[in-house]
C-alpha positions as CSV (number, residue, x, y, z in Angstrom):
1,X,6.3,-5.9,-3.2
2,X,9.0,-8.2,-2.0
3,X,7.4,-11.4,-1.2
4,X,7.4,-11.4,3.2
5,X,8.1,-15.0,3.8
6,X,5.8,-17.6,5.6
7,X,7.6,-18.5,9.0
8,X,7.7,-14.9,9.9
9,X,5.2,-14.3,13.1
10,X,2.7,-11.4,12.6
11,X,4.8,-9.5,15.1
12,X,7.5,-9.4,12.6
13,X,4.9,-8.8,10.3
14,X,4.4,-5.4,12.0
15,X,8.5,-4.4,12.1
16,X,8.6,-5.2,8.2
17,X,5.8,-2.7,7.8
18,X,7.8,0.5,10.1
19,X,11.1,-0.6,8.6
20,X,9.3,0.2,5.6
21,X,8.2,3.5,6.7
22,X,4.6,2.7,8.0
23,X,3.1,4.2,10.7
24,X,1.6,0.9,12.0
25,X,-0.1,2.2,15.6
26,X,-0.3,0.3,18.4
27,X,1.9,-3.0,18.1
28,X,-1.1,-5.4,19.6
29,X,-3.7,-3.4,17.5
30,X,-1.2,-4.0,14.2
31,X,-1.0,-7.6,15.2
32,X,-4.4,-8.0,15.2
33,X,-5.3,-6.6,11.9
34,X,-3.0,-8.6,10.3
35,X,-4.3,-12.1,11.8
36,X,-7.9,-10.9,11.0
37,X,-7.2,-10.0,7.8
38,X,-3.6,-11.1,6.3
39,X,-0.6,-9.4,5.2
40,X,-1.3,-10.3,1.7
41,X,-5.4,-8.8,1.5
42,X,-3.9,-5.7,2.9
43,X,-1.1,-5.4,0.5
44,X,-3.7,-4.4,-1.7
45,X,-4.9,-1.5,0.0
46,X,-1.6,-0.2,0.8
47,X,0.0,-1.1,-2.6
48,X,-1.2,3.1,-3.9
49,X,0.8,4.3,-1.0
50,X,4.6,2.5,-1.5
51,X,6.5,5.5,-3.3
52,X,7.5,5.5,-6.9
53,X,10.7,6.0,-8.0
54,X,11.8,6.0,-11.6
55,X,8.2,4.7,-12.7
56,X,8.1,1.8,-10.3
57,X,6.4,0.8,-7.4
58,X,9.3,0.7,-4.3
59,X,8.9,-1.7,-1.0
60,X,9.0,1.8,0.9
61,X,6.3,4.1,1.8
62,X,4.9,7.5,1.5
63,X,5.9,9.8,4.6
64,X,2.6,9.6,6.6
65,X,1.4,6.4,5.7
66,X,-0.5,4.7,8.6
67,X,-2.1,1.0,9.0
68,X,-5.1,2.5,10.6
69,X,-7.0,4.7,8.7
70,X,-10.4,6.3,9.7
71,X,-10.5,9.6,7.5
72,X,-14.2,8.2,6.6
73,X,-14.6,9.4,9.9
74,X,-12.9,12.9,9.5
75,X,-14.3,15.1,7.0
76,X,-11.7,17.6,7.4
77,X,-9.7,14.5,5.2
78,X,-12.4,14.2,3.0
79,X,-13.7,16.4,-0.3
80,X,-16.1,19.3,-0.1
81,X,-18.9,17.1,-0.4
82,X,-18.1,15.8,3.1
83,X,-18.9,19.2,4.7
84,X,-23.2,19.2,4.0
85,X,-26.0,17.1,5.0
86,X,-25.7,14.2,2.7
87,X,-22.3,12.9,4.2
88,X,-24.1,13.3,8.2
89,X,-27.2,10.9,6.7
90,X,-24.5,8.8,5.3
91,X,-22.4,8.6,9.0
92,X,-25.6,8.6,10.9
93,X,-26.7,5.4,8.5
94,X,-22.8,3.7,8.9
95,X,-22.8,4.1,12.7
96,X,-26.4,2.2,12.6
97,X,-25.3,-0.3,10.2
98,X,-22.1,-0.7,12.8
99,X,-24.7,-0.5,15.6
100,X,-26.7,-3.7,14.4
101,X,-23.6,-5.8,12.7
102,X,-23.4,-8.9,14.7
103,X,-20.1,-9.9,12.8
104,X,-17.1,-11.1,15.1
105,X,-15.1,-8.1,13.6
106,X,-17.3,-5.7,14.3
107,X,-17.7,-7.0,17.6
108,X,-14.1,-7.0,18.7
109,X,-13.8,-2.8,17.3
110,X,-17.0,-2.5,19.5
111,X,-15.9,-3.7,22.3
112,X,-11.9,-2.5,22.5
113,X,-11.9,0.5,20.4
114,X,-15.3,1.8,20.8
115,X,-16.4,1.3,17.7
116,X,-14.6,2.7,15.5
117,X,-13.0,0.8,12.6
118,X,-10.2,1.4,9.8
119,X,-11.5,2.5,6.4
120,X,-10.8,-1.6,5.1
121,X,-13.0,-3.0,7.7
122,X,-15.8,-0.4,8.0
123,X,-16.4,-0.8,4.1
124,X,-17.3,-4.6,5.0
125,X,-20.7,-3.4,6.5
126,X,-21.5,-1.0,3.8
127,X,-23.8,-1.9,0.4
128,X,-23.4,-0.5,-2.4
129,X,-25.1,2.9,-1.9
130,X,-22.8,3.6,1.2
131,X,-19.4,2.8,-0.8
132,X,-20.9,4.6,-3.8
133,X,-21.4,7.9,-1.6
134,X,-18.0,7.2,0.2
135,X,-16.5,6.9,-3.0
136,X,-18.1,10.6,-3.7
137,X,-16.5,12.1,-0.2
138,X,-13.1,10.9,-0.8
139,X,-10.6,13.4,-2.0
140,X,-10.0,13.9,-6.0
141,X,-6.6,12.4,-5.9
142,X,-8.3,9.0,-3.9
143,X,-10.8,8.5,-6.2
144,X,-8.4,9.2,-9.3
145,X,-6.4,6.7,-8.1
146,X,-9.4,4.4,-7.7
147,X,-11.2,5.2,-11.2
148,X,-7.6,4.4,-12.9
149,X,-7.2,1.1,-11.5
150,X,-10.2,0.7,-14.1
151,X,-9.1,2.5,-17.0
152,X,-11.7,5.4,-16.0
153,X,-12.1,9.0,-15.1
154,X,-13.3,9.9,-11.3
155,X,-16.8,11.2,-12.8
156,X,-17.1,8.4,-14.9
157,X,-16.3,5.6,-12.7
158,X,-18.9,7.7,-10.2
159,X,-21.5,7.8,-12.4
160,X,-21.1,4.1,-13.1
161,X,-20.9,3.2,-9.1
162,X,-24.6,5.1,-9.1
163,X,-25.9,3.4,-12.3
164,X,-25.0,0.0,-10.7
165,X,-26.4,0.7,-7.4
166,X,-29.7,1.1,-8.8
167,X,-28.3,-2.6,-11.0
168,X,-28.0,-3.5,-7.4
169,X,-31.4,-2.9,-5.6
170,X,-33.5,-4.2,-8.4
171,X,-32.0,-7.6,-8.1
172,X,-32.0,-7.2,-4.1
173,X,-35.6,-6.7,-4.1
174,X,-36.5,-8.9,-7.1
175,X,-37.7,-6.2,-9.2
176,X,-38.2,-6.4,-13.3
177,X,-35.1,-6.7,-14.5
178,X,-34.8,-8.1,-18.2
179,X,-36.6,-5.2,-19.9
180,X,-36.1,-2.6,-17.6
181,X,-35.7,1.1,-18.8
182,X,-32.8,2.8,-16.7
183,X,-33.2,6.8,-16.4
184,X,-29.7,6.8,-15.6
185,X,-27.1,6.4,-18.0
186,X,-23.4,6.4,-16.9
187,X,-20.8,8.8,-18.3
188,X,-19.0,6.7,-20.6
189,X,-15.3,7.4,-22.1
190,X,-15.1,9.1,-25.7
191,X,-16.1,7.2,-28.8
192,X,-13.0,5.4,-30.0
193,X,-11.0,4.4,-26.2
194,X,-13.0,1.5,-25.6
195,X,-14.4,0.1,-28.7
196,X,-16.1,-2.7,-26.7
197,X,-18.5,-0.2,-25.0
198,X,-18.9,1.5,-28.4
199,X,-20.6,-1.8,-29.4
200,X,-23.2,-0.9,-27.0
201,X,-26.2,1.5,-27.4
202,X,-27.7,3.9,-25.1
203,X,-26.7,2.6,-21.7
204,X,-30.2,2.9,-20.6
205,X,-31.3,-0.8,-21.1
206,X,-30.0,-3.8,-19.0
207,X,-27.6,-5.5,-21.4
208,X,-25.8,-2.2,-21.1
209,X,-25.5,-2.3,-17.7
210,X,-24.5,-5.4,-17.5
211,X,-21.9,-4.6,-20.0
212,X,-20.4,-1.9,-17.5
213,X,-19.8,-4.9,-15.3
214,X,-18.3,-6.9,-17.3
215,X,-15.7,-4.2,-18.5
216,X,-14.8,-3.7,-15.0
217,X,-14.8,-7.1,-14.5
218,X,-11.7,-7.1,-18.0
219,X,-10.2,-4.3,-16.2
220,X,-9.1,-5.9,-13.3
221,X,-8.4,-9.6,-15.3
222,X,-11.1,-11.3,-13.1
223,X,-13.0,-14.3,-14.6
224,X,-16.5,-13.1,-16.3
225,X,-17.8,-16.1,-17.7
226,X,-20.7,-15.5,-14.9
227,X,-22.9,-13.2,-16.8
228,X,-22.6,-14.5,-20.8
229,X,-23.2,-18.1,-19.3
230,X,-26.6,-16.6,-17.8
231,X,-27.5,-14.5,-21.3
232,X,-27.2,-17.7,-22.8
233,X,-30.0,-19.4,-20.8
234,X,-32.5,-16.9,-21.6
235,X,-35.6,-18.4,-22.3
236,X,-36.4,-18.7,-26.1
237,X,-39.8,-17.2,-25.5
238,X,-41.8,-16.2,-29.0
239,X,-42.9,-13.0,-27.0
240,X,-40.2,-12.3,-24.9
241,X,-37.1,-12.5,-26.7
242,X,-33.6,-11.9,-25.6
243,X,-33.8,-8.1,-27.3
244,X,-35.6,-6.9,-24.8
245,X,-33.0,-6.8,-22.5
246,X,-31.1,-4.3,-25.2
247,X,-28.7,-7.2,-26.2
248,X,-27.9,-7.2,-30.0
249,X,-29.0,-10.2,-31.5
250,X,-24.1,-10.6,-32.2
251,X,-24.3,-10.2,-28.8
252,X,-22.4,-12.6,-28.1
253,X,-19.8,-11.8,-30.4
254,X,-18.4,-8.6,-28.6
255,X,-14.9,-8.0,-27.1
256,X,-16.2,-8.2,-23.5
257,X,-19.3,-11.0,-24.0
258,X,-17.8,-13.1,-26.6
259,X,-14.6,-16.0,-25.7
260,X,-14.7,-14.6,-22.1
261,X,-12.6,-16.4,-19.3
């Protein structure tokens, strides 16, 4: 997107945005979004709706594009999945997580708009296991567009939100993680597309899962020196050796673990 330039105030911020063919809402409201969270953190959440025109992203956007989305909210906007009990557990257990938040952003929705909050700040107060169902509501094209930002399928990039989650709550909790068994194994691309997950085995152990993260991590050309700097301070413990997380004993020497930024 055309770079906005520095000087301009976040009102003309806002007429940038409807020039551009966004719906941006009440003028205050728009103003305040963009101080809260900047023009340029946004810009990434808007950047699947500016329209394409010969194969390239325009400045312009989609007819119907709006600044302030709450289709989490609507499940007439959502997938089928939207219309049964799971997604009224998952908007019963949002609106308590909003209920309790005591963060300043939450505080100023609460208080001016009732509570209710754009899809890019309600995801702030939701773990894993809330984005991951989210993720499941949204419609086919959303969450196509969100799985290829990863080089993935919907199902696949699904199935990997759920294996992580459970990734997730065994660390939260400080649960046995180095030789844990996983029952669930994520749906992985065909044999061949990604030879660096070929190098992997079943999927079921925790260097496999720890893997997924650091593909995803290569996908979006984010630093992922974090995880191979911790496999290499495993202990060297006669009885416990660093196979029984599932790591190979070249682990080190893979595509995604090996000279990683």
């Amino acid at each position: 997107m055309t770079a906005i330039k520095l000087f301009q105030t976040y009102d003309q911020q806002v007429r940038l945005l409807q020039a551009r063919g966004m719906d941006a809402g009440d003028r205050d409201k728009a103003v305040f979004q963009l101080k809260q969270v900047n023009y340029y953190r946004l810009s990434g959440y808007w950047y699947p709706f500016r329209r394409i025109v010969n194969g390239s992203r325009t400045d312009d956007f989609f007819p119907g594009t709006t600044l302030d989305e709450r289709i989490h909210l609507n499940p007439s906007l959502l997938n089928s999945r939207a219309h049964s009990g799971a997604y009224e557990q998952w908007k019963n257990r949002y609106n308590r997580e909003v209920a309790d938040s005591h963060e300043d952003f939450v505080e100023h929705h609460r208080t001016r708009y009732g509570g209710e909050m754009p899809v890019w700040a309600a995801v702030e107060v939701l773990d894993w296991g809330g984005l991951t169902k989210l993720y499941g509501f949204s419609p086919r094209s959303v969450q196509d567009d969100v799985a290829a930002a990863f080089n993935l399928r919907a199902p696949q990039l699904e199935s990997w939100l759920k294996s992580l989650n459970i990734v997730r709550n065994v660390c939260a909790h400080h649960g046995r993680f180095f030789n844990r068994v996983f029952a669930l194994a994520p749906k992985l691309p065909p044999a061949g597309r990604f030879p660096e997950l070929d190098q992997a085995a079943s999927f079921t152990r925790t260097f496999e899962h720890l893997t997924l993260i650091q593909f995803l991590l290569e996908s979006q050309k984010m630093r992922r020196t974090g995880l191979p700097a911790l496999m290499r301070t495993f202990p060297e413990v006669r009885f416990v050796p660093r196979s029984h997380t599932g790591a190979p004993v070249d682990w080190n020497e893979s595509t995604l673990w090996g000279q990683a930024r």
